[in-house]
C-alpha positions, 0 to 999 in steps of 0.5 A, a space after each residue: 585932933 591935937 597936935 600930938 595926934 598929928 605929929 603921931 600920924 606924920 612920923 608914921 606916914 614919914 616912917 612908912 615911906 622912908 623904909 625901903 620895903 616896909 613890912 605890909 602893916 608898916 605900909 598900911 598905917 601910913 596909907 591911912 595915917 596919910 589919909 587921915 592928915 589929908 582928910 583933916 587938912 580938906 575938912 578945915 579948908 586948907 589949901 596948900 597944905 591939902 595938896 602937899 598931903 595928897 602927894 604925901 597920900 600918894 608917896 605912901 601908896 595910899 588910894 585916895 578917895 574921887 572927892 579928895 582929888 577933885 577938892 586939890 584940883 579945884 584948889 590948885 586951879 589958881 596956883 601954878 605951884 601947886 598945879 605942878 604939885 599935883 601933876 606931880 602926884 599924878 605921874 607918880 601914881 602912873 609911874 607906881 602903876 597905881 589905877 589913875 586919879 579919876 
């Protein structure tokens, strides 16, 4: 994926959770844009990064995968910040009443 790819696919997820109440559409690029960054960051074996796009994933209101959770829990097992993070993200989909992380 370029940078320019990339770029593309943060202004869209940016753009998506930005807008009080975006048109469905404008929701759902997001969803998956955020998806796509997040499965690019795993994939590569990021870290941090990885863990900042699920919460990203979780802002946008996008249904992320069993897998990509467990992957950001295990990475954010050695690190407080991140642990945070990712609690974070989980109160925020309880907070959404989204269905919880599993």
């Amino acid at each position: 994926m370029s940078r320019e790819k990339i770029r593309e696919l943060k202004k869209i997820v940016n753009a998506g959770i930005a807008a009080t109440h975006p048109p469905t559409s404008d929701r759902s690029s997001a969803q998956d844009a955020a998806l796509q960054l997040l499965s690019r960051s795993i994939g590569f074996g990021h870290k941090r990064l990885a863990v900042l796009r699920l919460a990203t994933a979780v802002s946008a209101g996008a249904d992320v995968l069993p897998v990509q959770w467990d992957y950001c829990r295990k990475v954010a097992a050695d690190d407080s910040r991140l642990r945070v993070l990712l609690a974070q993200a989980e109160m925020s989909m309880r907070v959404a009443k989204l269905p919880p992380p599993p």
